[in-house]
N, C-alpha and C positions, 0 to 999 in steps of 0.2 A: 504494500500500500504506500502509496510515495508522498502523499497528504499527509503532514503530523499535524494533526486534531484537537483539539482542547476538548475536555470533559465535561467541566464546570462551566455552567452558563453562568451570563454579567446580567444582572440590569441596570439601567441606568434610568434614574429621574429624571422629568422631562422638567424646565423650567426657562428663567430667562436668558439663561446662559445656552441654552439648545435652543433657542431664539434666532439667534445670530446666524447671519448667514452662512449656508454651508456647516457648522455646527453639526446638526443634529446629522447629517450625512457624514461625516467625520466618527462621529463615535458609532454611526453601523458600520463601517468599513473596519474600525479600529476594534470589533468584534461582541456590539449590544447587540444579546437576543432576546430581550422583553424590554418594552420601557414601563415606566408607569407614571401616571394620571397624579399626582399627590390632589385629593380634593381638599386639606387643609389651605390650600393655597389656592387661589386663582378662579376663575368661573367658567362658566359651563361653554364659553364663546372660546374663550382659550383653551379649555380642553380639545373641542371641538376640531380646532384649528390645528393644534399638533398631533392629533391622531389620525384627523386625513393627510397630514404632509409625513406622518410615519410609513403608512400603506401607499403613499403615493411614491415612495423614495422605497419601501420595498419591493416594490413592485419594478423598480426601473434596476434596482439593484440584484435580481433576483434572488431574493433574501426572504424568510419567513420570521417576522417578528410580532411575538404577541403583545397585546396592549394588556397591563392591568392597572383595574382601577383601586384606589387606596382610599377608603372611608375616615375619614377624619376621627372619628368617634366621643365620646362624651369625657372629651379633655375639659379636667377642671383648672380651673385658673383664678387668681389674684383679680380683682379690678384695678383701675388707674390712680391714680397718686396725683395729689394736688401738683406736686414740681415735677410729674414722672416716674420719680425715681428715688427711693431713699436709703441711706445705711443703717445697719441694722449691727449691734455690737451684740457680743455673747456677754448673758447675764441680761440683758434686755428684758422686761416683761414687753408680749406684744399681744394685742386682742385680732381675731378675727372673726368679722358676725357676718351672716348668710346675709343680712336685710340693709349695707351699707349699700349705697349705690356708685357709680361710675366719681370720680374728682371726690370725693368726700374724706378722701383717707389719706394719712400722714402718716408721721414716724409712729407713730404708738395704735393703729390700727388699721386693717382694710378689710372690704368685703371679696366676695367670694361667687362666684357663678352657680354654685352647686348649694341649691337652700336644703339639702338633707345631712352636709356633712357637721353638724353636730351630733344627728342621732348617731353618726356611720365611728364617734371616735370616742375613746375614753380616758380619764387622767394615766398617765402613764405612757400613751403612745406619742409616735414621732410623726410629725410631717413634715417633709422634704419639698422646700419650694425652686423653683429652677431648675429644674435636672439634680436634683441632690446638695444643688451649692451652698444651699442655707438649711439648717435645721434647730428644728421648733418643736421643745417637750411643751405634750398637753397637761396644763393643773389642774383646771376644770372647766366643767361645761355648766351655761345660765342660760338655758333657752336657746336662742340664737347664738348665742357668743362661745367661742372658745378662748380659754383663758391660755397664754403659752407663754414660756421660757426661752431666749435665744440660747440653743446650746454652740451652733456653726452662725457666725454672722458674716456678712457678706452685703455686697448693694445690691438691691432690690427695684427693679422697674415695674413698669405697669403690664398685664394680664401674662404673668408666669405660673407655670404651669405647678402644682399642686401634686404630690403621692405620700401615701401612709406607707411605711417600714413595715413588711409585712405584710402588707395588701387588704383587703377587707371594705373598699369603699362599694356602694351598690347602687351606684350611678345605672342608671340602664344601656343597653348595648348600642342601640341604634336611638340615634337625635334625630328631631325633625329635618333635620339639615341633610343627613343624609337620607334619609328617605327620599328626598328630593334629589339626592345625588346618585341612589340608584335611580330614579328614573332618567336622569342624563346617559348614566354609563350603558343602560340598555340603549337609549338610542345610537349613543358611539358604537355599542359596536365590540364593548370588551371580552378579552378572552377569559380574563378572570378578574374578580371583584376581592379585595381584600378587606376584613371585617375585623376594626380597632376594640381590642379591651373585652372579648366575649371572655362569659364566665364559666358557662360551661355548654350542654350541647343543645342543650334549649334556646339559648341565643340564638347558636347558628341555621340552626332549623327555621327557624322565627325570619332571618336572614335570608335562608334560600328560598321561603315564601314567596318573599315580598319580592326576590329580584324573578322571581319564574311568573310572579303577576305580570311584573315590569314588560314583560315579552323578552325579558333575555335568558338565554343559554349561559352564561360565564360558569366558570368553575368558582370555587369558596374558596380562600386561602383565609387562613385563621391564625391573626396576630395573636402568638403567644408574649404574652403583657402585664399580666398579672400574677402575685403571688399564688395567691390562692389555686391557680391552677396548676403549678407546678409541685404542689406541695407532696406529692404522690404521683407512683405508676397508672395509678385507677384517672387519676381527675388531668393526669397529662393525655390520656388515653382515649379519655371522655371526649374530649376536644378533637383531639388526631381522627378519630371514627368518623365524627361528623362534618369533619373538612374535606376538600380534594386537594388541598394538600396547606404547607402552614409554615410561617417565618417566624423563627426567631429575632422579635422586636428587641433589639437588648437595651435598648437605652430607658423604656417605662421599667424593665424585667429587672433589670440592673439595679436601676434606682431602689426598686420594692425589697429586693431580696437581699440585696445588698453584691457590690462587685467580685469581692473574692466566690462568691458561689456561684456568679454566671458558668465561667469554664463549666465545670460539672455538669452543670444545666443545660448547656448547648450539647453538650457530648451525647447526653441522654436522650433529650428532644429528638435528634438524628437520628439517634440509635433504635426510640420507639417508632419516628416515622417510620424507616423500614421497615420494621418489623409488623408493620400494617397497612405496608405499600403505599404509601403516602409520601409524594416531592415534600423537598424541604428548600426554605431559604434562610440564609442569614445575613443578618440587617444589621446597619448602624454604626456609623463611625468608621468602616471599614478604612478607607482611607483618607480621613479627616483630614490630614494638613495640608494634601492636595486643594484644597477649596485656596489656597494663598500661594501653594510650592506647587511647582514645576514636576518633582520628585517623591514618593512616599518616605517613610520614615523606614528606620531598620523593623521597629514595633509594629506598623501597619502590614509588612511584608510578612511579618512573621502572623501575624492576627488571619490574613487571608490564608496563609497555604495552611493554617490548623485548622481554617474552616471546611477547606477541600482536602486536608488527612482524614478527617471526622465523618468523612462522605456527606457533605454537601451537595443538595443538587445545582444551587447559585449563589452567588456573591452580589449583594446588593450597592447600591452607589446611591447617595440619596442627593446633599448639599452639593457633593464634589461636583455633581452634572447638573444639577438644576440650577446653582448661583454660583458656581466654582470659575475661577478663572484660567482651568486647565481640563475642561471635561476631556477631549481626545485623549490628552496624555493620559490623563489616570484610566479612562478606560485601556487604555494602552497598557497600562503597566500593569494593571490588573489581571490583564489576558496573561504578560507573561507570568506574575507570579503565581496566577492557574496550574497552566504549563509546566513550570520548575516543580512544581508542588507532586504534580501527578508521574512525571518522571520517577520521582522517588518511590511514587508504588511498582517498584516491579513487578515480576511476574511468578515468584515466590510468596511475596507477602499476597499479591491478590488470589494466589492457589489457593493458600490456608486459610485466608477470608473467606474463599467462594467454597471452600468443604466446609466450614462452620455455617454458612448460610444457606448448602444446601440441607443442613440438623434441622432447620427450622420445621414447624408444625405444618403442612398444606391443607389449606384447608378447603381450595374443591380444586375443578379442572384445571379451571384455566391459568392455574398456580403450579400446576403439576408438567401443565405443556409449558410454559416458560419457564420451568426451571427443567426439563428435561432435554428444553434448546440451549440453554446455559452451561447447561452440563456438557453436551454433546459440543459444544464448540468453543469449552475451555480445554476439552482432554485432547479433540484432534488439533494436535498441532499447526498443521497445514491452513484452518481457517482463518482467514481474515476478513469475516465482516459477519456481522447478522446482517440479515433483509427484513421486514416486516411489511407487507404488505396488506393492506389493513381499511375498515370502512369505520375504526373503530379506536379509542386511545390505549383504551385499558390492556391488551396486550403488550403495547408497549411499556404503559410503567411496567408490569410486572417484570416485563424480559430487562427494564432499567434498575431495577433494583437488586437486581445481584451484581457483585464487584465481578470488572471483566474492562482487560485493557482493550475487547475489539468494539470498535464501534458498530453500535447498532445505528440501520437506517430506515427511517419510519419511509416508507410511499404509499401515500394515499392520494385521492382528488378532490380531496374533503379537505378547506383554506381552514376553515376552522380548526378541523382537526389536529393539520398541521402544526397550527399555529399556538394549541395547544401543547402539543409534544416539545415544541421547542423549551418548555421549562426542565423533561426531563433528563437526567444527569447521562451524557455518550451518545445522547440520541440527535441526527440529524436528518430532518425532515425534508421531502423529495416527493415535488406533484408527480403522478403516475394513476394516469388513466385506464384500470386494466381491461382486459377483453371478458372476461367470465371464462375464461380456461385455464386454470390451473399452469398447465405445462408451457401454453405459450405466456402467460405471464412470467413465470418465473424467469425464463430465460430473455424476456423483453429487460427485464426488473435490471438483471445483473449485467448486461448489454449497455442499460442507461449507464452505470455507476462506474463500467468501464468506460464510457466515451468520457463521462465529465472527470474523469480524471482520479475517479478514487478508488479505484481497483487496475490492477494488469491483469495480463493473462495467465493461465496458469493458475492462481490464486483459486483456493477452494473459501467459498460462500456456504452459508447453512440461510434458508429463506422457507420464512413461515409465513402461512398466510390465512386469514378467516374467511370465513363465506356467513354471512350474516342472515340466518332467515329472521329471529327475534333477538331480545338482549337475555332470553336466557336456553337459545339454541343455536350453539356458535359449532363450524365445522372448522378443525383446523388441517392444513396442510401444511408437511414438512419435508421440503428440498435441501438435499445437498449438491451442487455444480462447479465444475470448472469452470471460471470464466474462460470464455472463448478470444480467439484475435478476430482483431474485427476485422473484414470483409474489406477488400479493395476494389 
C-alpha cells in the first residue's frame, strides 16, 4: 500500500478565523475530517453559511467531511458587574443570590443565571467560577442567597461560567435555546448533533426525540461533562448505551472532578466506549497555545499522541481553528502528531490488543462477522486493506473497533453515510455505486482502490459486504482477492 494513512480523525471548529479567505480550505487539505457548528457562538445565518461553503469545498475537493453540531447546553454563569470586572482576595466573604439582576453587583456580590442553585448546594461544598480559577466554600444558604468564603481568589469579569466540585447541579439538559438550535441543525443538514451536560440516558433519549421530530437523521454524541456521571462503570455506561457515540469534554469534567483524575477518566471512557462499540472523541485544550504560537508545546504533543495510545477515534480542535491565528498549522501539526503516535503501535502491540479484544463477550451476528473479518485479516499476513461495502454504518464501527494497522474502507452511495463513517477510527470513506452482484462488485470495489492509488497489484484485500432486506435481516458476504493490474 504506498499511501501512509492516518488513523485518528481531527476536527476542527469552525469560527472567524475559518472565515478568512481560503482558510477553511486550508485546514481540509491540511487533513479536517468533521468540522463542527459550536452553537454557543454565532447564529443560525453563520452556521448556515459555513456549512454550505464546507460541502461546497468538499465536494470540489473530493473529500467527505461531516458537519457536527454542538449544543451549547445549560451553562451557568455569573451576571455582569457594575465596572465589568472585579478582584476577589482569598478570605473574602462573597454572596451570590439567584434574584440579583444584570449591572447590580460588585465586589461583595453577584447574581446568577440558574434561580435553583441554592437548592442544588450545601455548606461545605465548593464552587468553581471561571474554569476553576477562582474558588468559593459555601457557609450557608438564606433563601436565594449563598453565603461563600474566597478560598482561590483571582479577577472576576462579567457572565463566567459556574461548577460545583463534585458535580451534582440539576440544571436540565436541553435550554430553550437549543431546542431552537436543533431545529437549525436539522435544516443544515448535520451528520451528528452533540448534547452538552446530559445526566444520564433519559436526557438523551429526550434529545433524540426532539431532533427525529426536527426531521433530522444526525447521530447523538454525548458530552461527557459531568461528575456524577463518571462516578461508576454503570452511570458511564448508562450514557455510552444511549449515545452513537461520545466526547470526552475535559474542561467542565476536569473542573468537576478535579484534574489529577481526568487521565484515569479519559482512559476509561475509551476503554468503555469500545467495549460497547461506540466512537469516541477527545476534546479540549488539545493544542491550546496554538491559538497565539505558530508551534505546539512539548505538553500538547505529548497530550495528543496519549489520546491516540488510548485509542481515540479523534482529536478535537476547538479555539485553535475557530479564533486561533494559526488554524492550518495546528491542524497540521496535529495530523503529524496522529501519525508519530500510531507509528509507535506496531504490529506486536496491536497483535496482543486485537487477541485481548477478540476475549471480548459477542453478543449477536453482526459482532461475530466483524470480528471474524478482523481476525481473518490480522493473521493472513498478505492483506492489506479491509473493503466494506455497505448501504449501512454499523458494520463498519464494529469492523473499527478492533485494533488493526490495515485500513478499512467504507464504499457506499449513501453521502450520509459516508459522511458518517468519516468519525470512525482507520476508516476511509469511498462513493461506490454497486450493481447488486456480489462478485462483480467486489472486484469493481478493489479495481476502484487500485486506480486511486491505494492499493497495487498483487496485494491481497479481504471485502465484506451486506445486502440489506431490513435492519434486523442483514446478509453478509465475504471476499478474499488479488488485486488485479489494470488493463491497458
Amino acid at each position: 500500500m504506498p499511501q501512509l494513512l492516518r488513523r485518528t480523525k481531527i476536527i476542527a471548529t469552525l469560527g472567524p478565523a475559518t472565515d478568512q479567505k481560503n482558510t477553511l480550505e486550508k485546514i481540509i487539505i491540511s487533513g479536517v475530517n468533521i468540522v463542527r457548528l459550536n452553537f454557543s457562538h454565532g447564529n443560525s445565518s453563520e452556521h448556515f453559511f459555513r456549512a454550505n461553503k464546507v460541502r461546497k469545498l468538499a465536494n470540489q475537493l473530493h473529500k467527505y467531511i461531516a458537519i457536527l453540531g454542538d449544543l451549547q447546553g445549560p451553562k451557568i454563569r455569573i451576571s455582569t458587574f457594575q465596572t465589568n470586572n472585579i478582584y476577589l482576595q482569598s478570605g473574602d466573604d462573597f454572596l451570590i443570590d439567584s434574584t440579583l439582576k444584570n449591572s447590580h453587583n460588585n465586589q461583595k456580590y453577584v447574581g446568577v443565571n440558574y434561580k435553583e442553585l441554592p437548592q442544588d448546594v450545601s455548606p461545605g461544598d465548593y464552587l468553581l467560577l471561571d474554569d476553576g480559577k477562582i474558588q468559593l466554600k459555601v457557609i450557608k444558604i438564606q433563601n436565594t442567597q449563598i453565603f461563600t468564603k474566597v478560598v482561590i481568589g483571582g479577577l472576576l469579569s462579567n457572565n463566567k461560567g459556574i461548577n460545583k466540585l463534585g458535580g451534582g447541579l440539576s440544571a436540565k439538559v436541553l435550554t430553550n435555546k437549543d431546542k431552537l438550535d436543533i431545529i437549525t441543525a436539522a435544516k443544515i443538514g448535520v451528520d451528528y448533533l452533540a448534547i452538552s451536560f446530559p445526566r444520564n440516558s433519559m436526557d438523551l433519549n429526550f434529545a433524540r426525540k426532539l431532533i427525529t421530530d426536527a426531521g433530522s437523521n444526525a447521530k447523538i454524541i454525548s458530552k461527557i461533562e459531568r461528575a456524577e456521571v463518571v462516578k461508576s462503570d454503570d452511570t458511564i455506561d448508562d450514557i455510552i448505551k444511549a449515545s452513537d457515540a461520545v466526547m470526552i469534554a475535559r474542561g467542565d469534567l476536569g473542573i468537576e472532578i478535579g484534574e489529577p483524575q481526568l487521565v484515569g477518566i479519559q482512559k476509561k471512557i475509551i476503554q468503555r466506549a469500545h467495549l460497547l462499540n461506540r466512537a469516541v472523541i477527545t476534546a479540549t485544550q488539545m493544542m491550546e497555545s496554538m491559538i497565539i504560537n505558530s508551534v505546539p508545546t512539548r505538553a500538547e504533543i505529548m497530550d495528543v499522541a496519549n489520546a491516540v495510545l488510548d485509542g481515540t477515534d479523534a482529536v478535537m480542535l476547538s479555539a485553535e481553528t475557530a479564533t486561533g491565528q494559526y488554524p492550518s498549522e495546528t491542524v497540521s501539526s496535529m495530523a503529524d502528531v496522529c501519525l508519530g503516535a500510531e507509528k509507535t503501535l506496531n504490529n506486536t502491540n496491536n497483535q496482543l490488543i486485537f487477541i485481548n479484544q477478540l476475549q471480548k463477550k459477542i453478543n449477536n451476528t453482526k459482532e461475530a462477522i466483524a470480528a471474524s473479518t478482523m481476525h481473518i485479516a490480522n493473521c493472513l499476513s498478505k492483506i492489506r486493506a479491509i473493503i466494506s461495502i455497505t448501504d449501512w454504518e454499523h458494520i463498519v464501527l464494529l469492523l473499527s473497533r478492533f485494533n488493526s494497522q490495515l485500513p478499512i474502507f467504507a464504499l457506499s452511495k449513501h453521502i450520509h453515510i459516508l459522511n458518517i463513517v468519516t468519525l470512525y477510527k482507520g476508516v476511509i470513506p469511498i462513493y461506490f455505486n454497486r450493481t447488486g452482484n456480489n462478485i462483480i462488485d467486489a472486484r469493481q470495489a478493489s479495481n476502484l482502490l487500485r486506480d486511486q492509488g491505494f492499493l497495487t497489484p498483487g496485494e491481497l484485500v479481504i471485502i465484506i459486504q451486506d445486502n440489506i432486506v431490513n435492519q434486523s435481516n442483514i446478509n453478509n458476504v465475504t471476499h478474499i482477492l488479488t488485486i488485479e493490474e489494470q488493463c491497458k
